[in-house]
mmCIF file of the C-alpha atoms, coordinates in Angstrom:
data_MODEL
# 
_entry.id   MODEL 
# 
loop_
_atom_site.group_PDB 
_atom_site.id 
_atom_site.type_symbol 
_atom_site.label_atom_id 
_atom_site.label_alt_id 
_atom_site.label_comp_id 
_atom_site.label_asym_id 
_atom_site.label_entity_id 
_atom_site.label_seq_id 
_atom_site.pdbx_PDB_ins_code 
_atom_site.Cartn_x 
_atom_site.Cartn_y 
_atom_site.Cartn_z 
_atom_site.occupancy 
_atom_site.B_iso_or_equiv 
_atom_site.pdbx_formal_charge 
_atom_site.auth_seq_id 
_atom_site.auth_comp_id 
_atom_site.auth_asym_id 
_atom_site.auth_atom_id 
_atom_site.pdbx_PDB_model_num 
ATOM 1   C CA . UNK A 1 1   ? 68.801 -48.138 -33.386 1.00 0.00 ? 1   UNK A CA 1 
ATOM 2   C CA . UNK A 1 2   ? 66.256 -45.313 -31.999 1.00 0.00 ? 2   UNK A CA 1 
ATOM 3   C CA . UNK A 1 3   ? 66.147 -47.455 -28.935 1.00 0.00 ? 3   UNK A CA 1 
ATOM 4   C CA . UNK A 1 4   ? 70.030 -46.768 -27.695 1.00 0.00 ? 4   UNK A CA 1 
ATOM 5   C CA . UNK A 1 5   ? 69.539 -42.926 -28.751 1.00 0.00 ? 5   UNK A CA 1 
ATOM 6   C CA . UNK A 1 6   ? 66.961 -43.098 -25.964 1.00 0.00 ? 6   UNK A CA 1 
ATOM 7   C CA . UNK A 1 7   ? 68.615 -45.306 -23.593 1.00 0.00 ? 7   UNK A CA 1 
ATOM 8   C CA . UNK A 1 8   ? 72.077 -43.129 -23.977 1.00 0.00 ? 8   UNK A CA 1 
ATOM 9   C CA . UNK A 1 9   ? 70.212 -40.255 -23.366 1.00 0.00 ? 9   UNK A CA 1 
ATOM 10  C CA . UNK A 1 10  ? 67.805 -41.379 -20.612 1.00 0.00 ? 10  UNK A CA 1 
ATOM 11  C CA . UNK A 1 11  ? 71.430 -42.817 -19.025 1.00 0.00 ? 11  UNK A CA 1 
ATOM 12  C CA . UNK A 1 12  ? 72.593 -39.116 -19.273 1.00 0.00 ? 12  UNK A CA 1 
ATOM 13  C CA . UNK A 1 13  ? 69.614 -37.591 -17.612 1.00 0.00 ? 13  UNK A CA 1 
ATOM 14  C CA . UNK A 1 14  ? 69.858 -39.729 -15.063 1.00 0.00 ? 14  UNK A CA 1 
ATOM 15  C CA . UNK A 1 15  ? 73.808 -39.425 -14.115 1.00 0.00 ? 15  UNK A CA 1 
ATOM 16  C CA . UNK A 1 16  ? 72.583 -35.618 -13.156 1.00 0.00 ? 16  UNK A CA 1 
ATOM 17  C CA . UNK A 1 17  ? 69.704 -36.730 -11.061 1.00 0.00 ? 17  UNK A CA 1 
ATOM 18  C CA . UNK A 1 18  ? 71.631 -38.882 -9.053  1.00 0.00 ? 18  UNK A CA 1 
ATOM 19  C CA . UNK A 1 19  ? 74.628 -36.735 -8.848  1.00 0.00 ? 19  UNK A CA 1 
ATOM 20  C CA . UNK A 1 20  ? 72.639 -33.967 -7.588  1.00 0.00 ? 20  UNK A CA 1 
ATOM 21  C CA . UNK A 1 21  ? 70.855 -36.180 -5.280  1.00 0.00 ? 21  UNK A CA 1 
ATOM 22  C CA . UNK A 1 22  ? 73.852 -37.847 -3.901  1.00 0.00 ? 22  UNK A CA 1 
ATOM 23  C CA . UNK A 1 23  ? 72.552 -41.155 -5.174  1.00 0.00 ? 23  UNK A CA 1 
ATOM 24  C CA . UNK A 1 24  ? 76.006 -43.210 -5.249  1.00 0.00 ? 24  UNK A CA 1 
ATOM 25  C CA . UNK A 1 25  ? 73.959 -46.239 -5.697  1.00 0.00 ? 25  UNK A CA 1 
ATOM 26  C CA . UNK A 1 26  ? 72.245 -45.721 -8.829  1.00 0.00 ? 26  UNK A CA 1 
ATOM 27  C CA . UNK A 1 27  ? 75.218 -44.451 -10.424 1.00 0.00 ? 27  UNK A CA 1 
ATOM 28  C CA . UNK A 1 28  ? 77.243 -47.308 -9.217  1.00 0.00 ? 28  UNK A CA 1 
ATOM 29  C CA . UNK A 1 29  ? 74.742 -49.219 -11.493 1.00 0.00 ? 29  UNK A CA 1 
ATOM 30  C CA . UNK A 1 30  ? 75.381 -47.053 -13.923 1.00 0.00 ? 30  UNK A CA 1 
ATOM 31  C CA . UNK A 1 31  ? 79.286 -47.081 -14.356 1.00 0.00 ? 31  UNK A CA 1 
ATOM 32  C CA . UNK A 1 32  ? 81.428 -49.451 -15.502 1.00 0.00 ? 32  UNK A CA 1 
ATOM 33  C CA . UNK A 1 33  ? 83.534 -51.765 -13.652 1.00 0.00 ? 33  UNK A CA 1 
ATOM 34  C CA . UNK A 1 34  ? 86.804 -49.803 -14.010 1.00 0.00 ? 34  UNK A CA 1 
ATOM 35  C CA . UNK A 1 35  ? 85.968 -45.892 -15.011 1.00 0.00 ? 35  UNK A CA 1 
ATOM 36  C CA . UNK A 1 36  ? 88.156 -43.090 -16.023 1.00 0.00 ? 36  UNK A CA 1 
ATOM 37  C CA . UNK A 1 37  ? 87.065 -39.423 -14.986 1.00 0.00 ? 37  UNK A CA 1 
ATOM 38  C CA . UNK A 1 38  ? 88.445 -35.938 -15.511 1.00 0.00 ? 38  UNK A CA 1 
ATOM 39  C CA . UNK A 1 39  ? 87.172 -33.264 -13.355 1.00 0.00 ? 39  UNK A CA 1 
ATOM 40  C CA . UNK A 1 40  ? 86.302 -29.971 -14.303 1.00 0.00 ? 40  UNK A CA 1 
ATOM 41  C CA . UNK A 1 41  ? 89.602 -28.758 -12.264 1.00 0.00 ? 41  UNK A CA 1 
ATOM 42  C CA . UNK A 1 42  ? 91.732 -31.092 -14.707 1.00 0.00 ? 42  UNK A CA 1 
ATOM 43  C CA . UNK A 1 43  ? 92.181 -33.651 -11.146 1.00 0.00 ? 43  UNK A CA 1 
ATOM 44  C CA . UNK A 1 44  ? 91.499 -37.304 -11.860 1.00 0.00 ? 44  UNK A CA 1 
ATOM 45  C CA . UNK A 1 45  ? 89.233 -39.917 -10.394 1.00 0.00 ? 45  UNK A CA 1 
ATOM 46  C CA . UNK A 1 46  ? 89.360 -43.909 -10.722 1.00 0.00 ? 46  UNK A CA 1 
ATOM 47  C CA . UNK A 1 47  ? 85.463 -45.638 -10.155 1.00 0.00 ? 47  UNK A CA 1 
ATOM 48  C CA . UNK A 1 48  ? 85.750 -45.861 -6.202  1.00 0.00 ? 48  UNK A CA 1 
ATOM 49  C CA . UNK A 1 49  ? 87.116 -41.975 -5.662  1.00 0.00 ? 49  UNK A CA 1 
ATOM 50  C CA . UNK A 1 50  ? 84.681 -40.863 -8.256  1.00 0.00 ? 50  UNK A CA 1 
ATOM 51  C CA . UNK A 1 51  ? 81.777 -42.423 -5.931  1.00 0.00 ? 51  UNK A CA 1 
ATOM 52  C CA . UNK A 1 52  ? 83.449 -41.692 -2.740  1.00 0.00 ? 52  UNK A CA 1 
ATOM 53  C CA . UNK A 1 53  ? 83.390 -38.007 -4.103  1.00 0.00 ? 53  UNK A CA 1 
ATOM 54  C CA . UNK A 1 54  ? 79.562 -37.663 -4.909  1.00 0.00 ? 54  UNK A CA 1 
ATOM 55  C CA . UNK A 1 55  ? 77.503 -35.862 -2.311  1.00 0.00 ? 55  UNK A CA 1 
ATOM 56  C CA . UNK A 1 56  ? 74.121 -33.858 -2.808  1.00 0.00 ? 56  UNK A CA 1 
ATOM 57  C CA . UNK A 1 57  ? 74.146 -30.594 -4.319  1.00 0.00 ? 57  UNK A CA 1 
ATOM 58  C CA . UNK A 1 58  ? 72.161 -28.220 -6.261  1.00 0.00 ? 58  UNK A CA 1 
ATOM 59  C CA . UNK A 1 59  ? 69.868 -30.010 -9.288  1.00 0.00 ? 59  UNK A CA 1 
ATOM 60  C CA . UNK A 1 60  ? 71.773 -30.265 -12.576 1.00 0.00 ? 60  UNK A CA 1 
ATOM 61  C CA . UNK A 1 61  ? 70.427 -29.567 -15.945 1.00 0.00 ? 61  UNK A CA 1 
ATOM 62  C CA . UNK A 1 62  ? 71.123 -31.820 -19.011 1.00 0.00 ? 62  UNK A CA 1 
ATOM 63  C CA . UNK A 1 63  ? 71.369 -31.059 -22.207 1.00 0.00 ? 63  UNK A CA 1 
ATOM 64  C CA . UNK A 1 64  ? 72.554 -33.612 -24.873 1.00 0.00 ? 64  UNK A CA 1 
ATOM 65  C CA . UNK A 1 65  ? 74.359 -32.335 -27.459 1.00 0.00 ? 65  UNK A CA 1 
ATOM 66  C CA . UNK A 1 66  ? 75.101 -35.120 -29.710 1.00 0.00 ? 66  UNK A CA 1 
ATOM 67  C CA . UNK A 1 67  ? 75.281 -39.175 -29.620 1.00 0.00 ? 67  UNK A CA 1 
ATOM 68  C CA . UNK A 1 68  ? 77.504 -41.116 -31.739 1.00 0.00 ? 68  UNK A CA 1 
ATOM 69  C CA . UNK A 1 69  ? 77.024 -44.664 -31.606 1.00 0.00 ? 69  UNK A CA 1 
ATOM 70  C CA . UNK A 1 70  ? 80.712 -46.238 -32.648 1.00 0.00 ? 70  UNK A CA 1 
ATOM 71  C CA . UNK A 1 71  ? 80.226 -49.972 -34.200 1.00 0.00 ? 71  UNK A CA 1 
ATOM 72  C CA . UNK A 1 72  ? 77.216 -52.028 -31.509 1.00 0.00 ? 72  UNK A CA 1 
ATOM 73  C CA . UNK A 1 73  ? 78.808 -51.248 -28.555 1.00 0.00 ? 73  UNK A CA 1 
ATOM 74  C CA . UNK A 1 74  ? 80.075 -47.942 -27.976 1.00 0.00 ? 74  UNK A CA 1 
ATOM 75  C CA . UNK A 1 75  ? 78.845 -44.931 -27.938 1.00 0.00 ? 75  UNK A CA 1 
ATOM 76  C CA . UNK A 1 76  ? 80.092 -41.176 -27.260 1.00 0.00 ? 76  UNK A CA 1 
ATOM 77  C CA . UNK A 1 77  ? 77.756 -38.632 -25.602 1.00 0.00 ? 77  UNK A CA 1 
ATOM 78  C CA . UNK A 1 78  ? 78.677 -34.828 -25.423 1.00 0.00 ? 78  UNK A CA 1 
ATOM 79  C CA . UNK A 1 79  ? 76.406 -32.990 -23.450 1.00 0.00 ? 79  UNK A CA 1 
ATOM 80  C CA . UNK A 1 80  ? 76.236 -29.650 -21.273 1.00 0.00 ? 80  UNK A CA 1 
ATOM 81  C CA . UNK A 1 81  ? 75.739 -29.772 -17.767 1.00 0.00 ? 81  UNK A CA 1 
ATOM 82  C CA . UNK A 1 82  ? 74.583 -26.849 -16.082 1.00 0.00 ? 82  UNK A CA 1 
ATOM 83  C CA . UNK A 1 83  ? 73.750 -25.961 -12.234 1.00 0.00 ? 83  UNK A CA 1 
ATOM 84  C CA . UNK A 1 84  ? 73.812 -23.272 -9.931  1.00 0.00 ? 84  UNK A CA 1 
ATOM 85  C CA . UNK A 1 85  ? 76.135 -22.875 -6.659  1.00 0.00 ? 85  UNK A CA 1 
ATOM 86  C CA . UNK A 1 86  ? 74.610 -19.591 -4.599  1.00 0.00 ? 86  UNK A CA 1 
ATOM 87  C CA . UNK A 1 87  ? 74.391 -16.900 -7.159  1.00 0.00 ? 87  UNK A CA 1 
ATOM 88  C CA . UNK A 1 88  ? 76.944 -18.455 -10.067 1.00 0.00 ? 88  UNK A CA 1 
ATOM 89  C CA . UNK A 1 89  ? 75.751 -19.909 -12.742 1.00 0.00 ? 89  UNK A CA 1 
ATOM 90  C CA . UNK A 1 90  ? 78.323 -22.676 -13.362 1.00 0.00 ? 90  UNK A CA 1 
ATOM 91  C CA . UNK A 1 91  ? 78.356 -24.642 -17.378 1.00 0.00 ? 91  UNK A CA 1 
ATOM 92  C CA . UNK A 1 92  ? 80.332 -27.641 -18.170 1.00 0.00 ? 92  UNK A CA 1 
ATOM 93  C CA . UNK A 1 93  ? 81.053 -29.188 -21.017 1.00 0.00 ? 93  UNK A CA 1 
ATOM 94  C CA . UNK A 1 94  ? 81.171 -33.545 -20.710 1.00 0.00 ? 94  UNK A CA 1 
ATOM 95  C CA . UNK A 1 95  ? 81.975 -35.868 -22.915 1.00 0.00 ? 95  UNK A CA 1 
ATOM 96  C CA . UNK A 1 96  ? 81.374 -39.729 -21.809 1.00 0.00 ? 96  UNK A CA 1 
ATOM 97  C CA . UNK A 1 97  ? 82.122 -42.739 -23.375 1.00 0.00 ? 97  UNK A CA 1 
ATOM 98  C CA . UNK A 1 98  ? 79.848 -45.688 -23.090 1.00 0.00 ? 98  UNK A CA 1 
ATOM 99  C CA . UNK A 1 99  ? 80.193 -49.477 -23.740 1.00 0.00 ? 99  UNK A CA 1 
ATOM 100 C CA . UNK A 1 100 ? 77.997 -52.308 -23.837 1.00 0.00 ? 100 UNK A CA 1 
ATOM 101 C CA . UNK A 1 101 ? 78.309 -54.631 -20.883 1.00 0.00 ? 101 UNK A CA 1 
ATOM 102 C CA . UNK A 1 102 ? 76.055 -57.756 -20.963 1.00 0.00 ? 102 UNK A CA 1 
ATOM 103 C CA . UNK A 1 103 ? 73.185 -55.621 -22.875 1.00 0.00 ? 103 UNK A CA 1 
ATOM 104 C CA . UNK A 1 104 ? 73.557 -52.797 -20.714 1.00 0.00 ? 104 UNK A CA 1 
ATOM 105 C CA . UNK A 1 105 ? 75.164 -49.113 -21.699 1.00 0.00 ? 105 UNK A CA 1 
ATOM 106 C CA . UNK A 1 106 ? 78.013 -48.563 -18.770 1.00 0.00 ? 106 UNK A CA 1 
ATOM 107 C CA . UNK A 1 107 ? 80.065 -45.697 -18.780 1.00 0.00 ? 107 UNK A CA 1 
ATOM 108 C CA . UNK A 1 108 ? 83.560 -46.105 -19.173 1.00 0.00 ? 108 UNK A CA 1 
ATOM 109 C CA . UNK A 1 109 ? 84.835 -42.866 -19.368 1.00 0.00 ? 109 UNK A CA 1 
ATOM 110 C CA . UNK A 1 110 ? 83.844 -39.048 -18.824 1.00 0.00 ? 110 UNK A CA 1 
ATOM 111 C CA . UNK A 1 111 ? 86.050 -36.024 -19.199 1.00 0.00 ? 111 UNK A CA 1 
ATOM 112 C CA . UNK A 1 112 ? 84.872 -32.784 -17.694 1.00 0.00 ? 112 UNK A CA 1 
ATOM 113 C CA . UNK A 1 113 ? 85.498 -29.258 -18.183 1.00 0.00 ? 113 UNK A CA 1 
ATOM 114 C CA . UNK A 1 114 ? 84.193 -25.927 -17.993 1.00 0.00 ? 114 UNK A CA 1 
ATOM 115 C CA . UNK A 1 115 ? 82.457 -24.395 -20.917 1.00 0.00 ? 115 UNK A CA 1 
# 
């Protein structure tokens, strides 16, 4: 069981890496094939305008707040995501919802909003 607390969280990490870096391809690996996201603003995003979307910006900060594994194969992560943009210090709260495709953690959904 320790081994999806440190895949989930690992998967977490890395959505803010790639985010930050622009990196549409690794989290194209990462999502699942239909995805449900809620921005920060309260606008919505299906998987393709989610990816369109993603450009570099400032390195985000990752902090996992809890992981609740939900039967074999799901899982919901809440986590704050913090990064800076000029002199503003800008805090969001996420919480994502992961399933199990073919052995692999996707994420299904994520909803988004300012802490």
């Amino acid at each position: 069981m320790q081994s999806n607390f440190d895949e989930l969280t690992k998967l977490n990490h890395q959505i803010g890496v790639a985010e930050s870096a622009g990196d549409k391809r690794s989290l194209d690996g990462i999502l699942a094939p239909v995805v449900a996201f809620r921005r920060a603003s309260g606008a919505c995003d299906d998987r393709a305008s989610f990816l369109e979307k993603v450009a570099p910006s400032n390195p985000r900060e990752t902090t996992i707040r809890s992981i609740d594994l939900v039967g074999q194969d799901r899982a919901v992560v809440t986590c704050i995501v913090t990064m800076r943009e000029g002199d503003q210090r800008k805090v969001f709260h996420n919480v994502r919802l992961f399933v199990r495709v073919q052995d692999n953690w996707k994420l299904l959904g994520w909803a988004n909003e300012p802490a």
